[in-house]
C-alpha positions as CSV (number, residue, x, y, z in Angstrom):
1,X,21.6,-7.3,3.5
2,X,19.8,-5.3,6.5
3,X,16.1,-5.7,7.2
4,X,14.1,-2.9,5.7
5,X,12.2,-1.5,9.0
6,X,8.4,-0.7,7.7
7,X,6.1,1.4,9.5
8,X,2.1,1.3,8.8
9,X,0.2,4.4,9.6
10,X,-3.0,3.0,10.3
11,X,-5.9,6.1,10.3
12,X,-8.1,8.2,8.7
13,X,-6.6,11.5,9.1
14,X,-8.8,13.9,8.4
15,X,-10.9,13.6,5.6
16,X,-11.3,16.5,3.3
17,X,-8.1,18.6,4.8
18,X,-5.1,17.8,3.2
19,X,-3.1,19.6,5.0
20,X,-3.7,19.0,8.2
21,X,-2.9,14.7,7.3
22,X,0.2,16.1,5.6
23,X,0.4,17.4,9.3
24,X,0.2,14.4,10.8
25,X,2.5,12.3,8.2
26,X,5.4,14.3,9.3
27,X,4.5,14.2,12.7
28,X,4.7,9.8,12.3
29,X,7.3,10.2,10.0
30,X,9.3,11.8,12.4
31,X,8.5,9.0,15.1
32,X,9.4,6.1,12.7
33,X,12.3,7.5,11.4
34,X,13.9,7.9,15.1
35,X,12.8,4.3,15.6
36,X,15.3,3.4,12.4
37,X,12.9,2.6,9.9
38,X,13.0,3.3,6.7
39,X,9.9,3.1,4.9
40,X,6.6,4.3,5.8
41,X,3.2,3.4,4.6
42,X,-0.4,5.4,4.5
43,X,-4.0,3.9,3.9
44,X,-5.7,4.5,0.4
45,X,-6.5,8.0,-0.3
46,X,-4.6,9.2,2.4
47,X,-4.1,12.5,1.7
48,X,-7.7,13.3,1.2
49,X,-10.0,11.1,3.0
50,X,-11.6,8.2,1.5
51,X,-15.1,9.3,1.6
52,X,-15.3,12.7,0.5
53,X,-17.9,12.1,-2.2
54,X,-18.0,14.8,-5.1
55,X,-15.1,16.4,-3.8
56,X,-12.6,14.2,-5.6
57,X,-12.7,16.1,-8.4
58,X,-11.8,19.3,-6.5
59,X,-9.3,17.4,-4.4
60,X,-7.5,15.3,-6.7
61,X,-4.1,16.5,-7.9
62,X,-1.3,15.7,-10.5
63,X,1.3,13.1,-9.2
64,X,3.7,16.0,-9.1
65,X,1.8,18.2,-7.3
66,X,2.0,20.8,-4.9
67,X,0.7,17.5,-2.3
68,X,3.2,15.3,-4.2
69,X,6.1,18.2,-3.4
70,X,5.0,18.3,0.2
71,X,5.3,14.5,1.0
72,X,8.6,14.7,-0.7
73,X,9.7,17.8,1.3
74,X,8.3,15.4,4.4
75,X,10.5,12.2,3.4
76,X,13.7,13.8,2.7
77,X,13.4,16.0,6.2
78,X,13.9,12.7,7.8
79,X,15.5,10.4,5.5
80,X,12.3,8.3,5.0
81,X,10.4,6.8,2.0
82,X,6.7,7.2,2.0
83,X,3.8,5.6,0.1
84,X,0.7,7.1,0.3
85,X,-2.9,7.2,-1.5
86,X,-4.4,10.0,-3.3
87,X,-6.8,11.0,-5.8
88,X,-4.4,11.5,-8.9
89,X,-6.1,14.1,-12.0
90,X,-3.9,13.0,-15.2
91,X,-6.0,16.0,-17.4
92,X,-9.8,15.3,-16.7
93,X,-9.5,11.6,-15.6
94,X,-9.0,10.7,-12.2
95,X,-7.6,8.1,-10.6
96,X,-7.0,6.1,-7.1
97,X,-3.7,6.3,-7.1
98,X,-0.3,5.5,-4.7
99,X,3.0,7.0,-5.0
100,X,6.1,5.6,-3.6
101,X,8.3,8.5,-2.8
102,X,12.1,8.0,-1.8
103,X,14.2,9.4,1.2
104,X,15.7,12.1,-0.9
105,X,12.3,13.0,-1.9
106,X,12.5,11.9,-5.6
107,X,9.3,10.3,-6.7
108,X,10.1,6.5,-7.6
109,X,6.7,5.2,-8.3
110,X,3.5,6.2,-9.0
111,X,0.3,3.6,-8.9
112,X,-3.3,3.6,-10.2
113,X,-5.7,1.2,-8.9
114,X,-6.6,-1.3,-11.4
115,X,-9.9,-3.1,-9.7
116,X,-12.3,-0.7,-8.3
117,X,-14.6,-1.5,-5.5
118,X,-18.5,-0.6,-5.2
119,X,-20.2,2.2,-6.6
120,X,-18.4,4.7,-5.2
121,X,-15.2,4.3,-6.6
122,X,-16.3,3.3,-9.9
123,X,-18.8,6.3,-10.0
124,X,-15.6,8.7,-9.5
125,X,-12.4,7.0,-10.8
126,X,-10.9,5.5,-13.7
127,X,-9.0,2.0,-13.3
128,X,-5.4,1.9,-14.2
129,X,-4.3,-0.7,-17.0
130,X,-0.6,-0.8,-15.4
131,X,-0.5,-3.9,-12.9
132,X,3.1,-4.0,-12.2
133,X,4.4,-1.3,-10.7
134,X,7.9,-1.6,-8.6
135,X,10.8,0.4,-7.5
136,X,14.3,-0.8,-5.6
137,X,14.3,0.5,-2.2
138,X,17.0,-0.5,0.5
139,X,17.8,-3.3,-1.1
140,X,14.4,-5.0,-1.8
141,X,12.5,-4.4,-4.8
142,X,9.1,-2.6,-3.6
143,X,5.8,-3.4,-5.6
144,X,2.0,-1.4,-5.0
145,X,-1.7,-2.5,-5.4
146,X,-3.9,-0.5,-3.7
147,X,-6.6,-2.4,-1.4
148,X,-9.2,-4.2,-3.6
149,X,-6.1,-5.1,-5.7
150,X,-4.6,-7.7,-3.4
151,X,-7.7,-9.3,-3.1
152,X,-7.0,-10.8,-6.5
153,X,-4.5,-13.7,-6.2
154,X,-3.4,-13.3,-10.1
155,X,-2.7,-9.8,-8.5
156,X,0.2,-10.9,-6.6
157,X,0.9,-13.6,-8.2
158,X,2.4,-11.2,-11.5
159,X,4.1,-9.1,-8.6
160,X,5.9,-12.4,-7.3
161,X,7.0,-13.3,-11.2
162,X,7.9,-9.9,-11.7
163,X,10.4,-10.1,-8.6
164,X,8.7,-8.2,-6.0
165,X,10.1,-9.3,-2.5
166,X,7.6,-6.6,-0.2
167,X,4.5,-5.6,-1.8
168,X,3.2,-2.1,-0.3
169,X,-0.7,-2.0,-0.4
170,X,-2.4,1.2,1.1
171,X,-6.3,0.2,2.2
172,X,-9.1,1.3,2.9
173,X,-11.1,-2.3,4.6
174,X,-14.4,-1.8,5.7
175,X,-16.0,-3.8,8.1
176,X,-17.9,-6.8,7.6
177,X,-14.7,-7.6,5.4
178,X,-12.1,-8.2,8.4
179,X,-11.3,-11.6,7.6
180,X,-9.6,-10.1,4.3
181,X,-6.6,-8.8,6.8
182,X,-6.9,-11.7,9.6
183,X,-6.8,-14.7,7.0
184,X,-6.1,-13.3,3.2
185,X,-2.9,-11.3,3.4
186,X,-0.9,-13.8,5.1
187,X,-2.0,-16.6,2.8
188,X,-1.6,-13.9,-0.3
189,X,2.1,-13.6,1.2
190,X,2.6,-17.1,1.9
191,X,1.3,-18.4,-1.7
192,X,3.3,-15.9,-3.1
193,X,6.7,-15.8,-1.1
194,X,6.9,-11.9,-0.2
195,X,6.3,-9.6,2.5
196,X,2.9,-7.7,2.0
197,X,2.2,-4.6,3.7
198,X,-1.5,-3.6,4.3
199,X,-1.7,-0.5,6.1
200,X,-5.9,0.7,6.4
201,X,-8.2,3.0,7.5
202,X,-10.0,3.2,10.8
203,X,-13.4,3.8,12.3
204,X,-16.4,5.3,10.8
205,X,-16.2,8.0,7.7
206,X,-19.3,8.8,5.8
207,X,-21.1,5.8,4.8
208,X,-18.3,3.2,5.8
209,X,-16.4,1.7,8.7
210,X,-12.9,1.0,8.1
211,X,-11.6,-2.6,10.0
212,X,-7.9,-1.5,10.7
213,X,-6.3,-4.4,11.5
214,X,-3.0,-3.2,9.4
215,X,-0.3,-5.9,9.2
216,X,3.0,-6.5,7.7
217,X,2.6,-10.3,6.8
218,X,5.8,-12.3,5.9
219,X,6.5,-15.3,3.5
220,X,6.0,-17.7,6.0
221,X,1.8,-16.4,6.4
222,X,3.0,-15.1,10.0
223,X,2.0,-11.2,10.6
224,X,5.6,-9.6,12.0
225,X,3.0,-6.9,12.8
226,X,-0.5,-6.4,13.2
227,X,-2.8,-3.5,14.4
228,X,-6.3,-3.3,16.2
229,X,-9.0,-1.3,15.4
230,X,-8.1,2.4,16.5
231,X,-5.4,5.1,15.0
232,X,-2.3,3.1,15.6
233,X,1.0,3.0,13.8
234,X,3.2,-0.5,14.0
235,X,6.8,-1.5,13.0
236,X,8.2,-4.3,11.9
237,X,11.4,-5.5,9.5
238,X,11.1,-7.0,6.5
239,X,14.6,-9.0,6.1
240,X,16.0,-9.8,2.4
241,X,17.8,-13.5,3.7
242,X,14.8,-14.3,5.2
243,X,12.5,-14.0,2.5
244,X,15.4,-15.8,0.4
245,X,15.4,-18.6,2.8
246,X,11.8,-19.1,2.4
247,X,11.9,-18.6,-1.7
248,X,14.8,-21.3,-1.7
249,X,12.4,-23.9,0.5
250,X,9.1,-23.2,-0.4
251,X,8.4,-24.2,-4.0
252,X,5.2,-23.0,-5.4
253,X,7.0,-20.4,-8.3
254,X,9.4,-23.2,-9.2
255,X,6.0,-26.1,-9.7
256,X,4.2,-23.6,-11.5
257,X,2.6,-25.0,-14.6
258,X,1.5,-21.8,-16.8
259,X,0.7,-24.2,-19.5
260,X,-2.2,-25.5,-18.1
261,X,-3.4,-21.9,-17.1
262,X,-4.6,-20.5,-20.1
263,X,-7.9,-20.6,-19.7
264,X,-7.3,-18.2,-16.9
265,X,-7.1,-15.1,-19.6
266,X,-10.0,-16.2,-21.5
């Protein structure tokens, strides 16, 4: 089975002007596409801007929406699946969401962040109760979290039971956290046998300072890609045999003792 090429768009866009980062997606989309890959992934709240305050209300938009139809139109131009965040409106609740669209356009998976960080997110959005959230995608089976999320190792760990083999996690790291993409994610895909791909924010936006440092980490806890600290956008493949390989010699699923973890859901 071919390597699944994945791209990680690692910037800020614009934040509070959706269309011009819908601009720039297909401007990168284009770019990765010619470079054969496959899959492309945004930061966390993408589309909008991460610190745009009490404008997420105003911003945020159904997961079909006329945002949702624009991405789409954007991956199937160039053949191309595309996860991105956004603020998602589900009737007056809001959510941080991520949506996994496919290269024909068709929506295959739609995320809400399940562990919110600091005031600010919990001030304007509602966590998701869904933790498991895949779709099959060039012959791997794709999960999401969004940032905080993967910071959680029971997080992964129920994507790696679940079967996830690359685990797509839109960010939004703010400095003094950098050690979260240096050291976690390769250990988080190591621990768990998967590919994780952690595609953030950059530079200052309101209140914060996003890290960057956007990586695509493989099973063995080595980064196949990794970014600095400006606008940048890396590729690298994530390969089906080789992540079998690793499953087949690394054996922390197959020692597992859930027995002796119950106290772990008290």
């Amino acid at each position: 089975m071919p390597p699944l090429r994945t791209a990680l768009l690692q910037s800020s866009g614009t934040p509070g002007d959706i269309a011009k980062n819908l601009e720039l997606l297909d401007t990168h989309a284009a770019r990765v596409a010619a470079a054969g890959a496959g899959l492309l992934i945004a930061p966390e709240m993408y589309l909008t801007g991460y610190a745009i305050g009490d404008a997420v209300p105003r911003l945020a938009e159904p997961a079909g929406g006329p945002s949702a139809q624009a991405v789409a139109a954007i991956a199937a131009r160039h053949g191309i699946a595309v996860v991105y965040g956004y603020p998602e409106r589900d009737g007056e609740t809001v959510y941080n969401a991520a949506q996994l669209i496919g290269p024909d356009g068709e929506r295959l998976a739609n995320y809400r962040k399940t562990h919110l960080f600091g005031c600010f997110e919990q001030e304007w959005f509602t966590p998701g109760d869904e933790p498991v959230v895949q779709a099959e995608l060039g012959g791997l089976r794709i999960g999401i979290l969004i940032c905080y999320d993967v910071e959680f190792p029971e997080n992964v760990r129920a994507h790696a039971l679940a079967g996830t083999e690359l685990l797509a996690v839109p960010t939004a790291l703010m400095n003094p956290f950098q050690f979260v993409a240096e050291k976690l994610l390769p250990v988080r895909a190591f621990e768990s046998q998967m590919y994780v791909a952690y595609a953030n924010r950059t530079g200052p936006e309101g209140e914060f300072d996003f890290a960057g440092l956007s990586c695509l980490a493989g099973p063995d806890g080595i980064a196949r890609a990794r970014a600095g600290h400006g606008e940048e956008l890396v590729v690298a493949d994530a390969d089906p045999d080789f992540l079998a390989a690793s499953r087949a010699a690394n054996p922390y699923l197959r020692d597992r003792r859930p027995g002796l973890y119950a106290s772990l859901t008290r």
